[in-house]
Rosetta silent file (secondary structure, phi, psi, omega in degrees, C-alpha in Angstrom):
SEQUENCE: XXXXXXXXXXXXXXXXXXXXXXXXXXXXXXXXXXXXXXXXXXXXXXXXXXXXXXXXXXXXXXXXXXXXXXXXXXXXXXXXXXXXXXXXXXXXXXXXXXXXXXXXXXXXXXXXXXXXXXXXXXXXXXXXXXXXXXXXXXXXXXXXXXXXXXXXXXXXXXXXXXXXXXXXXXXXXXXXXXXXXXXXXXXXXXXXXXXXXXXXXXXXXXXXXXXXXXXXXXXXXXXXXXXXXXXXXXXXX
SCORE:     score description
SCORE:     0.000 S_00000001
   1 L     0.000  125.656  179.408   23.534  -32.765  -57.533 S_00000001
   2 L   -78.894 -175.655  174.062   26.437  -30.448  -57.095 S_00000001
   3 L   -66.486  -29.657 -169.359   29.783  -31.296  -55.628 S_00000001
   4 L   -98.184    7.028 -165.507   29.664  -29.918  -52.483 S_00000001
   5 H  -100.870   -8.828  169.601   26.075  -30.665  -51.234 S_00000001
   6 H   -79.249  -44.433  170.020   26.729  -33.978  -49.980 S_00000001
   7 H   -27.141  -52.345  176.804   29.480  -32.479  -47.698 S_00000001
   8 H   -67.351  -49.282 -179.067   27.353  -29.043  -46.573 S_00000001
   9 H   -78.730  -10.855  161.285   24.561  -31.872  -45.881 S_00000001
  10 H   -52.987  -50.100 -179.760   26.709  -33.998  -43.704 S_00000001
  11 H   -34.743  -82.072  170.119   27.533  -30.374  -42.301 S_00000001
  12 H    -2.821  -87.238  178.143   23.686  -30.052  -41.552 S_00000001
  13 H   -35.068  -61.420 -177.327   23.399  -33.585  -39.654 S_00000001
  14 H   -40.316  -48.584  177.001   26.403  -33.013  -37.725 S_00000001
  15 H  -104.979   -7.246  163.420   24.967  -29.852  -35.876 S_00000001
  16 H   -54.742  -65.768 -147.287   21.305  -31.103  -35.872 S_00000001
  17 H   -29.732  -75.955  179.040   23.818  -33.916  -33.939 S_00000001
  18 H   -69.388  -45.431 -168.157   25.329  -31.629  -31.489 S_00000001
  19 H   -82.073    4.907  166.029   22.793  -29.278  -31.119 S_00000001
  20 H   -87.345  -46.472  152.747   20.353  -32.400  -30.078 S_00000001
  21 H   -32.475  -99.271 -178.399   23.365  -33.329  -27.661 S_00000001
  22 H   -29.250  -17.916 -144.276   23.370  -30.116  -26.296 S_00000001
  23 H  -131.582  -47.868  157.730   19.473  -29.571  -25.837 S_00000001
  24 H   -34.087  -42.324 -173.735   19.619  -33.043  -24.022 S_00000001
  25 L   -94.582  -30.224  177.625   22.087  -32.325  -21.563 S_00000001
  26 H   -68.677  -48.543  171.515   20.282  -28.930  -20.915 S_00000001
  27 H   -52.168  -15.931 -159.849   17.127  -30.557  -20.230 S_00000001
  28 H   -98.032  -48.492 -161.568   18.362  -33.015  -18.084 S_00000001
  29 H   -88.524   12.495  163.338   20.327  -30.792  -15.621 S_00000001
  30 H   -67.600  -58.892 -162.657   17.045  -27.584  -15.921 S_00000001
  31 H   -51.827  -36.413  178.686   15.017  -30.941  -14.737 S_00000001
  32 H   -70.171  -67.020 -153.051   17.415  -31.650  -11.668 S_00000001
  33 H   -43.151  -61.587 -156.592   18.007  -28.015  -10.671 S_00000001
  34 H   -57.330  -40.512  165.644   13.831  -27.822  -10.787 S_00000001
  35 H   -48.619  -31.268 -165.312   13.560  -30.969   -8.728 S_00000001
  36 H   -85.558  -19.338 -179.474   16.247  -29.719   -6.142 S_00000001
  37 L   106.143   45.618 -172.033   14.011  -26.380   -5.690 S_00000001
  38 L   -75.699   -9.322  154.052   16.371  -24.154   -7.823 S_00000001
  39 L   -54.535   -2.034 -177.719   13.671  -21.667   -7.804 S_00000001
  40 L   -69.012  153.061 -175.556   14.233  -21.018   -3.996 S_00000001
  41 L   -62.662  142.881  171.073   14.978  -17.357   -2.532 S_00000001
  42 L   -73.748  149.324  158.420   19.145  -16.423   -3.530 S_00000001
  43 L  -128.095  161.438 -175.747   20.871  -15.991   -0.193 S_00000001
  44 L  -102.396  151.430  178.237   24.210  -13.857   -0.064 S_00000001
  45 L   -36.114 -170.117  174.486   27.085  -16.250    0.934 S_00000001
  46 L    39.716    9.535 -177.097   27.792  -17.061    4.454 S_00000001
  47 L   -95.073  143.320  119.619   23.641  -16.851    4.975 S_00000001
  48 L   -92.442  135.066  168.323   21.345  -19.980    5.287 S_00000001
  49 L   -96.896  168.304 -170.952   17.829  -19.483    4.401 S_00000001
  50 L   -81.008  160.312  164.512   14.779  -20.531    5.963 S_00000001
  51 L   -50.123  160.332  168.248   12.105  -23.070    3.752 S_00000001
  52 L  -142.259  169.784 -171.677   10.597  -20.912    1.386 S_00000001
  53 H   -66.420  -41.406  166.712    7.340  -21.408   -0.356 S_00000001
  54 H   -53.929  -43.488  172.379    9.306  -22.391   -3.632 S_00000001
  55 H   -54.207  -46.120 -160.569   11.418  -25.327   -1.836 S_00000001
  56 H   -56.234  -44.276 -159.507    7.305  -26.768   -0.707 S_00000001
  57 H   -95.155  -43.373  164.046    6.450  -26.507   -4.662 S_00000001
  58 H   -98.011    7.516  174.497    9.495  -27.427   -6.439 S_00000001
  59 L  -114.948  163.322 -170.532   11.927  -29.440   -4.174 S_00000001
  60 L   -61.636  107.073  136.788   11.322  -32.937   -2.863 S_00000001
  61 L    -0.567   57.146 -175.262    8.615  -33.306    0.037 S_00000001
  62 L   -39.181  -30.096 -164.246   10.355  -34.298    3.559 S_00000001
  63 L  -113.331   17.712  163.597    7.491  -35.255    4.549 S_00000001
  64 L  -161.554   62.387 -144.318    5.826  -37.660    2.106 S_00000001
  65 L   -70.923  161.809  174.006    9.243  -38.380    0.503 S_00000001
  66 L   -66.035  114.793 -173.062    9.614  -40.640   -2.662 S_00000001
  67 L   -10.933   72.445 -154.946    9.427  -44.557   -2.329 S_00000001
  68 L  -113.625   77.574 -177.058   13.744  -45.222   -1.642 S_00000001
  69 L   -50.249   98.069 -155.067   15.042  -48.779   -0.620 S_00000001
  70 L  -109.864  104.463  168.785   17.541  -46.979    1.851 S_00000001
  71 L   -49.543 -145.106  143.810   20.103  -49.557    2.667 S_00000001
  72 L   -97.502  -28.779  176.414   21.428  -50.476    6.132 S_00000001
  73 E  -100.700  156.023  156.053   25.107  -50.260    5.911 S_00000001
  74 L   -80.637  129.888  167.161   26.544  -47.224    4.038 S_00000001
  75 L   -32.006  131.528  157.689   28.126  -48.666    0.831 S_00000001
  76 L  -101.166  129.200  176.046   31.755  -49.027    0.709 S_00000001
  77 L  -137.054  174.125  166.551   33.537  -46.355   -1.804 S_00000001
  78 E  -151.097  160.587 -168.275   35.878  -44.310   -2.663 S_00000001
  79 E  -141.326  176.015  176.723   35.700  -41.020   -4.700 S_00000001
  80 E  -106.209  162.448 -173.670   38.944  -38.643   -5.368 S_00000001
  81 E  -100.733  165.497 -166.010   39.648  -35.790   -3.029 S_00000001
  82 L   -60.281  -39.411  177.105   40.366  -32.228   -4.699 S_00000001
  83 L   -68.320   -6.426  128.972   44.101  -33.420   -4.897 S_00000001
  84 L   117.453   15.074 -178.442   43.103  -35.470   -6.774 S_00000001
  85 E  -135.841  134.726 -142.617   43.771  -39.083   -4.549 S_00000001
  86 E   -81.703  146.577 -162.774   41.321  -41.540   -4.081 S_00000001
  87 E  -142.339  136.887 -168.793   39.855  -41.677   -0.709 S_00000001
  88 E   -91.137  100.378 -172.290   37.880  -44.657    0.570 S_00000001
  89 L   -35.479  -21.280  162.435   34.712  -43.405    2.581 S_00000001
  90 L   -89.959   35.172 -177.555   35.893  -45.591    5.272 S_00000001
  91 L  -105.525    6.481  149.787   39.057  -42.880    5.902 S_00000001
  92 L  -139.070   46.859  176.881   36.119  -41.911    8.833 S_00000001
  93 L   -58.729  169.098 -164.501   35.252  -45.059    9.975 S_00000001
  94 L    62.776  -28.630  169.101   33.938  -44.693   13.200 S_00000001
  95 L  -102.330  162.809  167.112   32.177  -41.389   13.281 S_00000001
  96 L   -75.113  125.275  171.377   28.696  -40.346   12.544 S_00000001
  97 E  -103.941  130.619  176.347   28.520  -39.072    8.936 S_00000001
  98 E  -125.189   90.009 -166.211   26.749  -36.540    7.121 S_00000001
  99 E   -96.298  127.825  150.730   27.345  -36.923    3.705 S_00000001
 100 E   -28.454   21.065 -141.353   26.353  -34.244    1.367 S_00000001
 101 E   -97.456  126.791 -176.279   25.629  -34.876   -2.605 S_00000001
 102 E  -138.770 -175.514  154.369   25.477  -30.985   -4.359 S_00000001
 103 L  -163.687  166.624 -157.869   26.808  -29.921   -6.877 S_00000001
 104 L   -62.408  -29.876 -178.696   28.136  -26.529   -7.763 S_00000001
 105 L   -82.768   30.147 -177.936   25.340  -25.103  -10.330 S_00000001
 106 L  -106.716   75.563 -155.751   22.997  -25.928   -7.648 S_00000001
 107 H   -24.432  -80.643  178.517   21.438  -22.900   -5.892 S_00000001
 108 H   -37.385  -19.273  154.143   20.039  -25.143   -2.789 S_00000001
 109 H   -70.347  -48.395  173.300   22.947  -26.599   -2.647 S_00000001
 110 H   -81.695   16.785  147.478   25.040  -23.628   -2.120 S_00000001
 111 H   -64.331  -48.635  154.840   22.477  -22.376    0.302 S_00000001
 112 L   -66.900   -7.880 -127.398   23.447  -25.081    2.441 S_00000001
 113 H  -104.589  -47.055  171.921   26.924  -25.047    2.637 S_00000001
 114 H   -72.336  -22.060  155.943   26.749  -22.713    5.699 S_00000001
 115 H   -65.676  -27.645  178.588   24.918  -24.683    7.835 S_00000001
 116 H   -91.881    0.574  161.353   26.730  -27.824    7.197 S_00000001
 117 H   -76.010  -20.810  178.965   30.263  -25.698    8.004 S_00000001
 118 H   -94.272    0.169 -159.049   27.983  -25.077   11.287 S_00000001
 119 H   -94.003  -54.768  167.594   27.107  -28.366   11.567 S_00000001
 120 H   -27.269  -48.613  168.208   30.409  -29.199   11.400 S_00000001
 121 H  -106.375  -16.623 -175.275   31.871  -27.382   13.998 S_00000001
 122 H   -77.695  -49.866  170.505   29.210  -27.536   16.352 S_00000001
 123 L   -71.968  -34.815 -164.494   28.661  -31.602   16.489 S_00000001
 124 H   -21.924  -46.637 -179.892   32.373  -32.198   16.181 S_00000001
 125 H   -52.540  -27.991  168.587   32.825  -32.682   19.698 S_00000001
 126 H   -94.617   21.627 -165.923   30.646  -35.948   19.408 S_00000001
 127 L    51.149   32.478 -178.594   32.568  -36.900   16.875 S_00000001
 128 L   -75.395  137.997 -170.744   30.072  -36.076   13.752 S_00000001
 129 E  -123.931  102.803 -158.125   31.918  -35.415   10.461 S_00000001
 130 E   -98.092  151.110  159.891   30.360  -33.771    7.405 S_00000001
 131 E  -130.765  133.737  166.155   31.605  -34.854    3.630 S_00000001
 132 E   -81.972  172.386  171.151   30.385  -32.985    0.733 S_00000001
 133 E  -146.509  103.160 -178.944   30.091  -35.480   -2.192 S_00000001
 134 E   -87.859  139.749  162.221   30.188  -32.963   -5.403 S_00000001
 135 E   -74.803   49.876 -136.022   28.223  -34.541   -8.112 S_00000001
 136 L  -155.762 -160.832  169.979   30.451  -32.005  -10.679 S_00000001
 137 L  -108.415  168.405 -143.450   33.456  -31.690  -12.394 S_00000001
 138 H  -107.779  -72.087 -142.915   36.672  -31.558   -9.873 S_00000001
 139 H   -71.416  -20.956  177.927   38.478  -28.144  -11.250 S_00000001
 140 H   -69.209  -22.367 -170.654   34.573  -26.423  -10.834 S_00000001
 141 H   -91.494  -14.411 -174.573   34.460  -27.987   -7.360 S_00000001
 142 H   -83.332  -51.051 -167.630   37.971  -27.088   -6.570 S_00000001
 143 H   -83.236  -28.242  135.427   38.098  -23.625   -7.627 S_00000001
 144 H   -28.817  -50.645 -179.225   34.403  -23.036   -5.598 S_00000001
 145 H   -72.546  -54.871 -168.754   35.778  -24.495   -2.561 S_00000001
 146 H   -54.757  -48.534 -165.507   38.814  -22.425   -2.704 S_00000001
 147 H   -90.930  -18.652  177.323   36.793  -19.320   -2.743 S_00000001
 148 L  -101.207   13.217  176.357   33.656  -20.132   -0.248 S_00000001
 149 L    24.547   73.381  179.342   36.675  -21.699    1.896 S_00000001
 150 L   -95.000  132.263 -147.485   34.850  -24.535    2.497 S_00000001
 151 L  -106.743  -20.268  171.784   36.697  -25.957    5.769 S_00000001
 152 L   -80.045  174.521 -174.123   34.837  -29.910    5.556 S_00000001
 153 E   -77.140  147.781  134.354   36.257  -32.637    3.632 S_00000001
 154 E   -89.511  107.753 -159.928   35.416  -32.954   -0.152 S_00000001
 155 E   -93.778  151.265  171.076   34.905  -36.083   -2.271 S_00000001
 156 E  -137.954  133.205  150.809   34.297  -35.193   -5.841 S_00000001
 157 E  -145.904 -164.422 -168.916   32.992  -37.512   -8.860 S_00000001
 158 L  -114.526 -102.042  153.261   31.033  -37.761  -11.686 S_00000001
 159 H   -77.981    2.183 -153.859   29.645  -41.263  -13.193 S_00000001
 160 H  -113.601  -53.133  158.010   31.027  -42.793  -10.298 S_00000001
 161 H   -40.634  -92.693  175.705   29.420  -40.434   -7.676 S_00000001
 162 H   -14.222  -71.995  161.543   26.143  -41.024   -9.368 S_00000001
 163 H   -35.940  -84.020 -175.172   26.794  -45.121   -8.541 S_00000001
 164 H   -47.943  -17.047  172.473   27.176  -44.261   -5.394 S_00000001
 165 H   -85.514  -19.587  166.295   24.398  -42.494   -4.947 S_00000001
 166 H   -65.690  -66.795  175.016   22.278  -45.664   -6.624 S_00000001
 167 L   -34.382  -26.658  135.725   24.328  -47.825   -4.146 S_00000001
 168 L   -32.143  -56.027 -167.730   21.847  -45.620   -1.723 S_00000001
 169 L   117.468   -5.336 -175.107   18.655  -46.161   -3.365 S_00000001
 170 L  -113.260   91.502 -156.621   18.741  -43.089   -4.798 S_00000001
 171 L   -54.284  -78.689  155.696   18.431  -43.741   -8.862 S_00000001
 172 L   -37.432   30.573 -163.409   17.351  -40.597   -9.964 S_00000001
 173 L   -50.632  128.379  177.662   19.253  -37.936   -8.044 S_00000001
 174 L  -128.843  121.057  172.391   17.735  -34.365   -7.787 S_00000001
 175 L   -57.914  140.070  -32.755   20.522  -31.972   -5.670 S_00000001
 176 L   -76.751  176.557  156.215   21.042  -31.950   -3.084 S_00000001
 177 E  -140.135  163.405 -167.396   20.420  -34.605   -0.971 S_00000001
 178 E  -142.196  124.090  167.645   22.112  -36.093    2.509 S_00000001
 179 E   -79.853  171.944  176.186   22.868  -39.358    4.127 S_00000001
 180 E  -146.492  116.709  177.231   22.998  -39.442    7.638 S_00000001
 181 E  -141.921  146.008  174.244   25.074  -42.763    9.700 S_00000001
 182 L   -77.063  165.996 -174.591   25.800  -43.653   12.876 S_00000001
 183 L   -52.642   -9.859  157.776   29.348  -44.346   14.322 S_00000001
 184 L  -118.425   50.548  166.201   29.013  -48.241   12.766 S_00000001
 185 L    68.669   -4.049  167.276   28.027  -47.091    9.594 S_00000001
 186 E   -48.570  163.879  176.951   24.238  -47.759    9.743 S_00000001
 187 L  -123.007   93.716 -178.349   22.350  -45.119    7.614 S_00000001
 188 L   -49.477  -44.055 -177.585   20.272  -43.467    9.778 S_00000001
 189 E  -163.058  137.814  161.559   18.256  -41.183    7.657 S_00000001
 190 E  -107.695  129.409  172.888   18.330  -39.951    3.681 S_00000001
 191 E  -118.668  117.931 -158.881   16.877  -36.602    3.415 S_00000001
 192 E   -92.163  132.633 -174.143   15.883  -35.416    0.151 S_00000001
 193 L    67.770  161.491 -164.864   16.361  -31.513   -0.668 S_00000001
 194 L   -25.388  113.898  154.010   17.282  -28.542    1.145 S_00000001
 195 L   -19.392  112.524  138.762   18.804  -28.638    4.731 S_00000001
 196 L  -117.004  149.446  162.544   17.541  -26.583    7.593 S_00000001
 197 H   -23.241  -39.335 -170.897   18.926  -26.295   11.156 S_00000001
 198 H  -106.203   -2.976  162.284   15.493  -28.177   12.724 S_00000001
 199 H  -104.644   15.119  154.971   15.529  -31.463   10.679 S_00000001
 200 H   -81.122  -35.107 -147.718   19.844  -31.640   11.114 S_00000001
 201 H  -103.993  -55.791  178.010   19.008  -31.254   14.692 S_00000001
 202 H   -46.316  -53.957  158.099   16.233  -33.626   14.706 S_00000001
 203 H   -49.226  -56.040  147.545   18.614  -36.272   12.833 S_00000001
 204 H   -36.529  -64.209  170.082   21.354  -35.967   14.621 S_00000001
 205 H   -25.751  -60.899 -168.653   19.554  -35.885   18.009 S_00000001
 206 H   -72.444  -28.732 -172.026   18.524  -39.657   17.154 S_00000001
 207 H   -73.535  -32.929  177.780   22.010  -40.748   15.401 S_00000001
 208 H   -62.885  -52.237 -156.001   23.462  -39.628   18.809 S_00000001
 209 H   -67.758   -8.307  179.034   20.823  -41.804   21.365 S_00000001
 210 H   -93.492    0.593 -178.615   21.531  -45.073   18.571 S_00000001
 211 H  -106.126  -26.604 -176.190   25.566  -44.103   19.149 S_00000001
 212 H  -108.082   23.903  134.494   25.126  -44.192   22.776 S_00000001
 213 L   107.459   55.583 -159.669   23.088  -47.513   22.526 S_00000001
 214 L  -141.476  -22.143  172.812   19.691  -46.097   23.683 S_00000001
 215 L  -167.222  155.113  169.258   17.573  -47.082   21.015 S_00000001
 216 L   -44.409  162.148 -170.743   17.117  -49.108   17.818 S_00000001
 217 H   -72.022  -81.785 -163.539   18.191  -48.617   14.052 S_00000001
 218 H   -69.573   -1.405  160.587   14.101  -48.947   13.203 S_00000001
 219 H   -86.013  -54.168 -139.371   12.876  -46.866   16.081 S_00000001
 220 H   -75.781  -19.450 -170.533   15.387  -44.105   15.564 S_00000001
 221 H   -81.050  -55.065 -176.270   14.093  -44.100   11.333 S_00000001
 222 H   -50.465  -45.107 -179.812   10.310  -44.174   12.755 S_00000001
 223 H   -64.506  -40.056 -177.377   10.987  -41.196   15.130 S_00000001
 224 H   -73.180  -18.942  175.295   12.537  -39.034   12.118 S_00000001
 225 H   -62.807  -76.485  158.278   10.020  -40.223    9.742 S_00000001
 226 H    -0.118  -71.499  174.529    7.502  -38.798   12.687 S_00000001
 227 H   -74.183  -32.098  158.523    9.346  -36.020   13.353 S_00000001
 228 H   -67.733  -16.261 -174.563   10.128  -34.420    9.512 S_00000001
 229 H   -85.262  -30.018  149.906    6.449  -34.696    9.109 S_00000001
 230 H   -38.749  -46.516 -155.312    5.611  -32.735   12.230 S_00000001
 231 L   -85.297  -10.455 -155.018    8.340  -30.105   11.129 S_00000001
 232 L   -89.219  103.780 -167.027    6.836  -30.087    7.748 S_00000001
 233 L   -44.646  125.744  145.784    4.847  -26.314    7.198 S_00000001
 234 L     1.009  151.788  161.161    0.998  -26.963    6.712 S_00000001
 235 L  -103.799  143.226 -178.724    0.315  -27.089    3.030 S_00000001
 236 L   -52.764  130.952 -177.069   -1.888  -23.368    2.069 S_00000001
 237 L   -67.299    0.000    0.000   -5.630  -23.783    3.296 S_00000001
C-alpha cells in the first residue's frame, strides 16, 4: 500500500459524502417545487395567471385536498422580519389574516405575489392583512422583495418557519400554501397550492360574514369546502 492512498481514499469518501449531501438536498427541494406545480405556465412579473392544466396535474388538488388536522386557533409565533427583528404573529392581532408560506425558488409562488399585493389593497378597508411567510433564506428573500417591491409585511424563516407550518397541520409542506383567520384568530381555511382571484374571494367572502357574527366557524369551513369544489375545473372527459 503506498503512502498516500489512504489519504486520496479518505479524499474519495469525503466527496462521495458531499456529493450524496448535495443530491439529497436537490431531490428534496425538485420534489417540493413538483408538488407546488412548478411546471405551471411562467408569467412576466406584475401578471397573475389563470389555473393551468399543469397546476390540475402537478400541484395539490383544492378540491379533494390531503387529509390536514387544521387547528382552530392560529398558533402563536414569531419569525424575524427582513430587518432582521423578531416579530410575534400577534403584531396583527385583531385583523383577518392571510398568511402566505412561498418561498423564492418557487415559480407558483412568485405567480402569486400579485394578487396577494391586490388582495391587499383591495380588502384593507375591512381590515384584512396579508403576511408572506418565506420558507428561504432572509438575504434571498430580502434582496427579491426589494426588487418585486413587495409592499405587504414579510416574516422570513427557515427550520423554524417549517414548525410553524407543522403547528398548522401541515407536516410535509409543498409551496406555496395559505392560511386564512378571522379577526379572533380562528383559521378559517388552509388552501393548498396556487392562489386565484375566485377561491381568495370565496374565502374571504365567508371570513368576513364569521367577522360580522353571521355564521359559524364549521359552517363557514363547510361552505368553502363546498365552494373550492364547485370552482374546481372538471377533470378531462
Amino acid at each position: 500500500m503506498s503512502g498516500d492512498s489512504v489519504p486520496n481514499g479518505r479524499l474519495r469518501v469525503a466527496a462521495a459524502c458531499v456529493l450524496a449531501l448535495f443530491g439529497a438536498w436537490l431531490g428534496a427541494r425538485v420534489y417540493l417545487a413538483h408538488r407546488a406545480g412548478e411546471g405551471g405556465v411562467r408569467v412576466p412579473v406584475g401578471e397573475a395567471s389563470p389555473p393551468t392544466a399543469s397546476d390540475l396535474r402537478d400541484g395539490p388538488d383544492p378540491a379533494q385536498p390531503p387529509a390536514i388536522a387544521i387547528p382552530e386557533v392560529l398558533p402563536a409565533f414569531a419569525l424575524h422580519d427582513l430587518a432582521g427583528a423578531a416579530t410575534p404573529i400577534d403584531t396583527w392581532r385583531g385583523h383577518p389574516l392571510v398568511l402566505n408560506f412561498w418561498a423564492t425558488w418557487c415559480a407558483p409562488c412568485r405567480r402569486e405575489i400579485p394578487l396577494l399585493e391586490r388582495v391587499g389593497r383591495e380588502w384593507a378597508g375591512r381590515g384584512v392583512t396579508v403576511v408572506g411567510i418565506a420558507v428561504d433564506h432572509a438575504d434571498s428573500v430580502a434582496d427579491f422583495a426589494r426588487k418585486l417591491g413587495i409592499g405587504y409585511p414579510l416574516l422570513v424563516g427557515e427550520q423554524d418557519a417549517l414548525d410553524v407550518a407543522a403547528a398548522l397541520g401541515v407536516t410535509s409542506p409543498a409551496f406555496p400554501f395559505t392560511v386564512f383567520t378571522d379577526r379572533r384568530a380562528r383559521v378559517v381555511a388552509l388552501y393548498l397550492g396556487e392562489l386565484h382571484a375566485p377561491q381568495v374571494d370565496l374565502i374571504l367572502g365567508e371570513v368576513a360574514r364569521l367577522d360580522a357574527g353571521q355564521d359559524s366557524l364549521a359552517a363557514a369551513r363547510r361552505r368553502i369546502e363546498a365552494g373550492l369544489k364547485a370552482l374546481a375545473p372538471a377533470p378531462p372527459g
